[in-house]
C-alpha positions in Angstrom: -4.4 -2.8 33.5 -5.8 -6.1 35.6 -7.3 -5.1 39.1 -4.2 -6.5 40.1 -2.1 -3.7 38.0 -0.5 -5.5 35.5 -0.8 -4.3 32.2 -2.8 -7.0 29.9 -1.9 -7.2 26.2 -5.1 -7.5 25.0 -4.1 -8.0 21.3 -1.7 -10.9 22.1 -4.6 -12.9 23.8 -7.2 -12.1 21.1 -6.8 -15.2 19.6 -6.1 -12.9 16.2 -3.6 -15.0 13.6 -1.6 -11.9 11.7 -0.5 -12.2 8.0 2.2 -10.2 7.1 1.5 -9.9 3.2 5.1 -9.1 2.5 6.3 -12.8 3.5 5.0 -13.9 0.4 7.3 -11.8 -1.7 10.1 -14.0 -2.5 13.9 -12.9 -2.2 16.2 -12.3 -4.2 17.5 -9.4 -6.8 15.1 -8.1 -9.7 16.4 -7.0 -12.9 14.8 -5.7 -16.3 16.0 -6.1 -20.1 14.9 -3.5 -22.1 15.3 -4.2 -25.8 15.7 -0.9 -26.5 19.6 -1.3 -25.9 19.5 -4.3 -28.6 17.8 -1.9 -30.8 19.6 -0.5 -34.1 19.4 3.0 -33.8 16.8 2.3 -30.7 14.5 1.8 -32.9 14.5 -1.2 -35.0 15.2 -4.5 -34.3 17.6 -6.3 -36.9 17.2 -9.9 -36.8 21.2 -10.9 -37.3 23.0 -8.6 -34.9 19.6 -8.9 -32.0 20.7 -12.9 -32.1 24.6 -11.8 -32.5 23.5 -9.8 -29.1 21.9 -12.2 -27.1 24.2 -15.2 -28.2 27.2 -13.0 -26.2 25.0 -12.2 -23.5 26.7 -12.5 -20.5 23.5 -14.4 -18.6 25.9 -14.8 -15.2 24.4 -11.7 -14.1 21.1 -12.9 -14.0 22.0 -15.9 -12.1 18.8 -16.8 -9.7 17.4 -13.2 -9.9 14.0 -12.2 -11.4 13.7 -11.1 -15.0 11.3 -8.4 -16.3 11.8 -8.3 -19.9 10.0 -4.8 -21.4 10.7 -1.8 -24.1 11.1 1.1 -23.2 10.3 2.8 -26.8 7.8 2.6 -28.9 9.5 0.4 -31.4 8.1 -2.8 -33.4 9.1 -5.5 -31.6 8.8 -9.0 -32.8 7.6 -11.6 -30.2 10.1 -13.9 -31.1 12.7 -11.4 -30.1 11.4 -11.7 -26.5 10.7 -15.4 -26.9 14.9 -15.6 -28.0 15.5 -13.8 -24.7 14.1 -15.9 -22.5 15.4 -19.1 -24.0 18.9 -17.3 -23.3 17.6 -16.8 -19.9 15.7 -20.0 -18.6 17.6 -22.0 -16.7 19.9 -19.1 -15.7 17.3 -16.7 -14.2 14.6 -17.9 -11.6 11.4 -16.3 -13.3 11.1 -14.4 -16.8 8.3 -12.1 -17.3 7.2 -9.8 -19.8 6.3 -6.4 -18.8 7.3 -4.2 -15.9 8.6 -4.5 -12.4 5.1 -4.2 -10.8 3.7 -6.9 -13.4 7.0 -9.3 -12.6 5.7 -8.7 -8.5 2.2 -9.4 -9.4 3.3 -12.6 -10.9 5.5 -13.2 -7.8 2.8 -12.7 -5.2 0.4 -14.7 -7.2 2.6 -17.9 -7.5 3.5 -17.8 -4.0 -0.4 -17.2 -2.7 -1.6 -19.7 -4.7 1.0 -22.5 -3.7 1.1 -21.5 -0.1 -1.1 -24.0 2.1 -3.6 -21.8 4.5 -5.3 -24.8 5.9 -3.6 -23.6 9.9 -5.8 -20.7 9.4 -9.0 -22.9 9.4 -11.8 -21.4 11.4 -9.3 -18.6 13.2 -9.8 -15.0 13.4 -7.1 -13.3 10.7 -5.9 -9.9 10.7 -3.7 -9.4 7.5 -1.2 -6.9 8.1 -2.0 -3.5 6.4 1.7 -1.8 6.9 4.5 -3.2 4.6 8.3 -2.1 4.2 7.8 -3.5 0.9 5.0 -2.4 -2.1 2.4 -5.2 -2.1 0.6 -5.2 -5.2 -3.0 -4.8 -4.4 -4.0 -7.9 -6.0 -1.8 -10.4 -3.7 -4.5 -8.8 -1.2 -7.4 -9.8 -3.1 -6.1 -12.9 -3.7 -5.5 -13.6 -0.1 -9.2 -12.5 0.7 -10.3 -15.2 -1.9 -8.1 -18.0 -0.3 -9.4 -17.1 3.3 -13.0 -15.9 3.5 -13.7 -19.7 2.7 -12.1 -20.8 5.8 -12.1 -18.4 8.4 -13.6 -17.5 11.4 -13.1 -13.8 10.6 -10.9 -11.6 8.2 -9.7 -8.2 9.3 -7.2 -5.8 7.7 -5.1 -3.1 9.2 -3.1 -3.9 12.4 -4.3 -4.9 16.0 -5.5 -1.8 17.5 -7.0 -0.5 14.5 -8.7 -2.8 11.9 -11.4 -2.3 9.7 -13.9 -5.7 9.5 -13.8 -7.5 6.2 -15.3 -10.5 7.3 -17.4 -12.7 10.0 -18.7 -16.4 9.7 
């Protein structure tokens, strides 16, 4: 409180600039193909019925969502059968990875970071946000350290009335 009695947000006139790490996560609906269901058996892949497969894919479902492509078994499988997939899928889907759902985010994050321009945050003091609703991928953190240390005043992580210092000018 003032001398006056008023209660002071201190936080609010810090001069702090919060990033809220989860704003770089794009929207939209994630969904994986696993080639085990194209799998004979689930367990080999045979050439003629895996291209009879994905020619009568129905690719509306995957209409501007975000593709992880993976195997779930430990099958063989032929790079060209995920390189068939996503020629199915490109123009259709609006990002095709290979791997799993954390490797499609950690692809997501990075693009976003990496396009984003952080030149506002020039010579500010920045608190990126440590509590999220959605899972960050620690990487899209690093990431942002790299982009900001360069530019900053100061970098802090956490939230307002408890951060931990990562770095001062």
């Amino acid at each position: 409180m003032s001398e006056q009695g008023e209660i002071v947000n201190k936080v609010a006139n810090s001069g702090l600039v919060n990033i809220d790490v989860a704003e770089f996560r794009p929207k939209g609906k994630r969904l994986g193909i696993d080639l085990r269901d194209f799998l004979y058996e689930g367990l080999i892949l045979r050439e003629k019925d895996f291209r009879e497969q994905v020619e009568n894919l129905d690719v509306g479902i995957y209409e501007n969502t975000f593709v992880y492509l993976y195997c779930s078994t430990d099958a063989i499988v032929p790079l060209w059968a995920y390189f068939l997939l996503t020629s199915k899928l490109e123009g259709v889907a609006k990002k095709i990875v290979f791997g799993s759902l954390g490797e499609l985010e950690l692809v997501l994050f990075h693009e976003e970071i990496q396009k984003f321009d952080f030149s506002d945050y020039k010579d500010k003091r920045v608190l990126i946000r440590g509590c999220s609703e959605v899972e960050i991928p620690t990487n899209a953190y690093v990431e942002l350290v790299q982009k900001l240390k360069p530019m900053v005043k100061s970098l802090m992580f956490g939230e307002a009335c408890s951060s931990v210092p990562i770095y001062k000018k």
